[in-house]
C-alpha positions as CSV (number, residue, x, y, z in Angstrom):
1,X,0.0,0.0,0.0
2,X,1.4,3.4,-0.9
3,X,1.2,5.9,1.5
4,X,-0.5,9.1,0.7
5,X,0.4,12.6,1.6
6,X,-2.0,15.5,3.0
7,X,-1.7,19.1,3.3
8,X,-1.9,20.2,6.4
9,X,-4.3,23.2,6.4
10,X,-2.8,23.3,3.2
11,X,1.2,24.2,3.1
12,X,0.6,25.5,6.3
13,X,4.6,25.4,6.7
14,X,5.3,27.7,4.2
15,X,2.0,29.7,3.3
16,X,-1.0,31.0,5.3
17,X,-3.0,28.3,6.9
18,X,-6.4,27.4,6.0
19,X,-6.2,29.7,3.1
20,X,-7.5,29.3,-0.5
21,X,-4.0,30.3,-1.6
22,X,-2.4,27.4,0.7
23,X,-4.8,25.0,-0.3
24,X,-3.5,25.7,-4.2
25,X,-0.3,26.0,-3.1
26,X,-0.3,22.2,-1.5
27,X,-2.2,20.9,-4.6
28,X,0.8,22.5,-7.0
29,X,3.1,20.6,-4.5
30,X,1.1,17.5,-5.6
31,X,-0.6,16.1,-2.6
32,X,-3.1,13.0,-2.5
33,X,-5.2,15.0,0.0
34,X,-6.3,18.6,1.7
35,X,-6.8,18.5,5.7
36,X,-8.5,21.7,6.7
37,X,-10.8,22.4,9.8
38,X,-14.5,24.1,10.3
39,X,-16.1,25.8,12.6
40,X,-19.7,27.6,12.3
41,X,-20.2,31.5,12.6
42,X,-23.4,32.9,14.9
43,X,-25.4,33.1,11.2
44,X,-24.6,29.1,10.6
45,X,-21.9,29.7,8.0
46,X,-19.1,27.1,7.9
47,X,-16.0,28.2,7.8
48,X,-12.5,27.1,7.1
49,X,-10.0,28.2,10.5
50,X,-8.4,25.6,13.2
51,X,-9.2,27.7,16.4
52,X,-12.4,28.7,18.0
53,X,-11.6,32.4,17.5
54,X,-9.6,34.9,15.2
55,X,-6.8,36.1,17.0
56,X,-4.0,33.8,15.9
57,X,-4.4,33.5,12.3
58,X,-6.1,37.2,11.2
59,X,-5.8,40.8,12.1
60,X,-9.5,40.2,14.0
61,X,-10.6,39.2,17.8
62,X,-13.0,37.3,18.8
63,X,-14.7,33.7,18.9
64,X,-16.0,32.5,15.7
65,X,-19.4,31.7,16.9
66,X,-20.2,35.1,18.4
67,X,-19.7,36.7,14.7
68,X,-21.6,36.4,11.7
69,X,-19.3,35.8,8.1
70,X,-19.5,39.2,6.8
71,X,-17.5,40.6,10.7
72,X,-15.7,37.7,9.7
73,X,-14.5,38.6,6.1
74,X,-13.6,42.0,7.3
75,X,-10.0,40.9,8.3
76,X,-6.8,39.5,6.8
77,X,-6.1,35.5,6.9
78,X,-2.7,36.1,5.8
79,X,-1.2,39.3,7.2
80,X,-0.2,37.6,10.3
81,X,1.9,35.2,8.1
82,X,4.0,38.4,7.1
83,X,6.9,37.0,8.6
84,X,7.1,34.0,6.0
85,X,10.2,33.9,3.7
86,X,7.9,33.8,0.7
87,X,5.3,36.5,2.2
88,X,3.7,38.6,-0.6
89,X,1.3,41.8,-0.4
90,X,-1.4,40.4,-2.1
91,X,-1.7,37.9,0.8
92,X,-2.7,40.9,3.0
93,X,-6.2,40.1,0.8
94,X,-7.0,36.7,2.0
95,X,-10.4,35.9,4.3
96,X,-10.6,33.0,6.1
97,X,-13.0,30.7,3.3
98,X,-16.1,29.0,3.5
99,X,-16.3,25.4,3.2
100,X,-18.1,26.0,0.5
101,X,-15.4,28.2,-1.7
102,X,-12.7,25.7,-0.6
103,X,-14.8,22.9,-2.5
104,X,-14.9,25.1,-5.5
105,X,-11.4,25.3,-5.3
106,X,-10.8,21.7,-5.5
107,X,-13.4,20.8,-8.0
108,X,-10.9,20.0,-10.8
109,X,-8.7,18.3,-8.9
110,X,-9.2,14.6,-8.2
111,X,-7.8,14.5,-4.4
112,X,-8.8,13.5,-0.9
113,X,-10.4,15.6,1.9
114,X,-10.2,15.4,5.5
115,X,-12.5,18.0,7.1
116,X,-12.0,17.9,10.6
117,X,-15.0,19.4,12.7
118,X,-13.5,21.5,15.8
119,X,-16.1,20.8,18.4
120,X,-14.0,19.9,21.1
121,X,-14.8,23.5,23.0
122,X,-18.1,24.4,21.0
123,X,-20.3,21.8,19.7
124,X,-21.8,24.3,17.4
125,X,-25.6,22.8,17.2
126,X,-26.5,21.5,13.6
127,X,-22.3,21.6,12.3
128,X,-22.8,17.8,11.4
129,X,-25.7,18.4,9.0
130,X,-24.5,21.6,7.5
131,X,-21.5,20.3,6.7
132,X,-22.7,17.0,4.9
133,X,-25.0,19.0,3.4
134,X,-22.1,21.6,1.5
135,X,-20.2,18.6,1.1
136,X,-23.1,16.5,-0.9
137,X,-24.0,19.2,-3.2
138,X,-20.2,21.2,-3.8
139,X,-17.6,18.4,-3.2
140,X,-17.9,16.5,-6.6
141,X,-17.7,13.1,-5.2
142,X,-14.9,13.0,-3.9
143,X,-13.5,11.0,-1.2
144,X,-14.1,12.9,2.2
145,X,-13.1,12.1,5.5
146,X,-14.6,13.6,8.6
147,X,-12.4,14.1,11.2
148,X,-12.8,15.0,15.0
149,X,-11.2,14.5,18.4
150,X,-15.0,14.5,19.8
151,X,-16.4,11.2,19.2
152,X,-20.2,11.7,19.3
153,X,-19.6,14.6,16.2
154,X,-18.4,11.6,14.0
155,X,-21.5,9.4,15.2
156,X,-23.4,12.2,14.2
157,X,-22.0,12.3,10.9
158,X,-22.6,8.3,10.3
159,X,-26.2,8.4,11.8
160,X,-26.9,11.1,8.8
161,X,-25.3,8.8,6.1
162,X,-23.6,5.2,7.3
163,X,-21.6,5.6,3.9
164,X,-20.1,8.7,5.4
165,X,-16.2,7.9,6.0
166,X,-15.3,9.0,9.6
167,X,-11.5,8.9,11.2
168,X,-11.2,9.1,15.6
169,X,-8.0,12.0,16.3
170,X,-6.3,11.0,18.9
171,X,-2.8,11.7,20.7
172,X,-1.1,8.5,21.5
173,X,-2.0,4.6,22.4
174,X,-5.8,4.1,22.2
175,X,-6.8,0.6,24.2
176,X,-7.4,-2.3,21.8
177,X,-7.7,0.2,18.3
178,X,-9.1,-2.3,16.2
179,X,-12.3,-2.6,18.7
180,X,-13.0,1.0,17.7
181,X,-12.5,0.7,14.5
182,X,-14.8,-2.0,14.4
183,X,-17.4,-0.8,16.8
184,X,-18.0,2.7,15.6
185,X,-17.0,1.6,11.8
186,X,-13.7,4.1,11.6
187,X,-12.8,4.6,8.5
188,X,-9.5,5.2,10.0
189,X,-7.9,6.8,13.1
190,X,-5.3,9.9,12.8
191,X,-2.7,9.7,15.5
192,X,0.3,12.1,16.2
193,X,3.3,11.1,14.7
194,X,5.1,10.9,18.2
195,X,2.2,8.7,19.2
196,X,3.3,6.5,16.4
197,X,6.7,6.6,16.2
198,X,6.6,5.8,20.2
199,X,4.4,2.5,19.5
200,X,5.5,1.2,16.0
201,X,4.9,-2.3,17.4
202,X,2.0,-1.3,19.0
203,X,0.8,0.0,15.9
204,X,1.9,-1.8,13.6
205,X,-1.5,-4.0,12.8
206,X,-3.3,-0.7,12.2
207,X,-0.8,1.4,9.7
208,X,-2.9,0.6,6.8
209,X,-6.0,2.3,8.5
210,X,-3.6,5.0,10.0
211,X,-2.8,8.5,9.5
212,X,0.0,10.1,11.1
213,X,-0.3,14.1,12.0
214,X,1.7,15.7,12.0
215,X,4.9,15.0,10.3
216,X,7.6,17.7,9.4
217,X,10.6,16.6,10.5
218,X,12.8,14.2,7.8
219,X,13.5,11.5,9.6
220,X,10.2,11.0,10.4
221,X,8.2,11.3,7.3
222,X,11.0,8.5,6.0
223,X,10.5,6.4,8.7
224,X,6.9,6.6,8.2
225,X,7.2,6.2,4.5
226,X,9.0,2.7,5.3
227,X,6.3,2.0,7.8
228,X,3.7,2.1,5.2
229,X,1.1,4.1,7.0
230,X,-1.9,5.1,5.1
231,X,-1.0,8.8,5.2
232,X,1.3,11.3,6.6
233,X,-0.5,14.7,6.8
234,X,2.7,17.4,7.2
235,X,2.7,21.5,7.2
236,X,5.5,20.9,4.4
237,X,4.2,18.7,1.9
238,X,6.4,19.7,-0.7
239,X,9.3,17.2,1.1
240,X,6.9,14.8,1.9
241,X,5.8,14.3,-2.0
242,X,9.4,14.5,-2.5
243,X,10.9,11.4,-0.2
244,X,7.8,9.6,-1.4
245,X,8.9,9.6,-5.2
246,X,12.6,9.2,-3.7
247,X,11.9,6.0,-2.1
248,X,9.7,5.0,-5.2
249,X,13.0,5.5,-7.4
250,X,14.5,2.9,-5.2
251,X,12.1,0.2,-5.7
């Protein structure tokens, strides 16, 4: 089984996270697959940002769900990213996206898409359903994942399709994996890399229903390569995409 390799938020390593122009950037770089994250605003938009609030990652303040997407698209997704080696101007002019947009984005391009629904602090009433919802009329039948570290939002997700393809995040060693695969039909189950890299043997039975998050450093994306996981979602997947076709060279 070849490994695949996703972008995390994009090419989070190198350009603004969760950004339309990261998302293009990672597909240029030639990944199997997109990671992103949602959250929903206070006028039930879903939108594309890892944390519950702005601060971080725009030139805004505030939680998401307290403002509606037009408050929202009033600040900069990649001015805070100014200090990037490859930081243009025109970046200043990125929002954070809809789900939505982001699927427009993608349409011509045959890859994978984990969408991982933040509701560990906020469980954002109705996300599951809106989400499916964008996803079933805007993500061209593609293969999507639905990711969360919240269990009962991927039961959700599976109680409003069973064909809906869920994955369980976790940090390390989860007791007896394969139970919860089985149990709550995983499609897979994303673990850190550390988590991993700490329990290979451990492991080991699950790597082709694995993905390992997340993976910058050389030695590890080799190492995980070699292991044969099913994916290795990195901030630089540029180097990832390269060691992959490295290693294939070999074979």
């Amino acid at each position: 089984m070849e490994t695949k390799i996703y972008g995390h938020r994009g090419s989070m390593g190198t350009y603004p996270e969760n950004t339309l122009l990261g998302f293009m950037q990672a597909i240029k770089e030639g990944v199997d697959g997109i990671e992103l994250d949602v959250h929903m605003t206070k006028d039930g938009e879903i939108v594309v940002i890892h944390d519950e609030f702005l601060d971080r990652t725009t030139d805004g303040t505030g939680y998401i769900k307290d403002l509606t997407l037009e408050e929202i698209r009033r600040h900069s997704a990649g001015v805070k990213f100014s200090h990037f080696d490859l930081f243009e101007d025109q970046w200043r002019l990125e929002q954070v996206p809809t789900l939505q947009e982001v699927l427009e984005l993608l349409k011509p391009y045959p890859i994978e898409l984990n969408i991982e629904l933040k509701t560990t602090k906020f469980t954002y009433k109705g996300i599951e359903e809106k989400v499916q919802k964008i996803v079933q009329i805007y993500g061209n039948n593609r293969k999507v994942v639905y990711s969360s570290f919240h269990l009962p939002t991927l039961l959700r997700i599976k109680q409003l399709d069973p064909n809906h393809e869920i994955a369980l995040l976790v940090e390390g060693n989860l007791p007896h994996p394969h139970e919860y695969m089985d149990c709550f039909h995983l499609e897979a189950i994303h673990v850190s890399q550390k988590g991993i890299l700490k329990g290979v043997d451990y492991w080991r039975p699950s790597f082709p229903r694995l993905r390992a998050w997340t993976v910058n450093d050389m030695n590890d994306m080799k190492q995980l390569l070699d292991l044969r996981v099913a994916a290795i979602i990195t901030d630089y997947p540029e180097k990832a995409v390269f060691y992959k076709s490295e290693r294939k060279s070999f074979v």
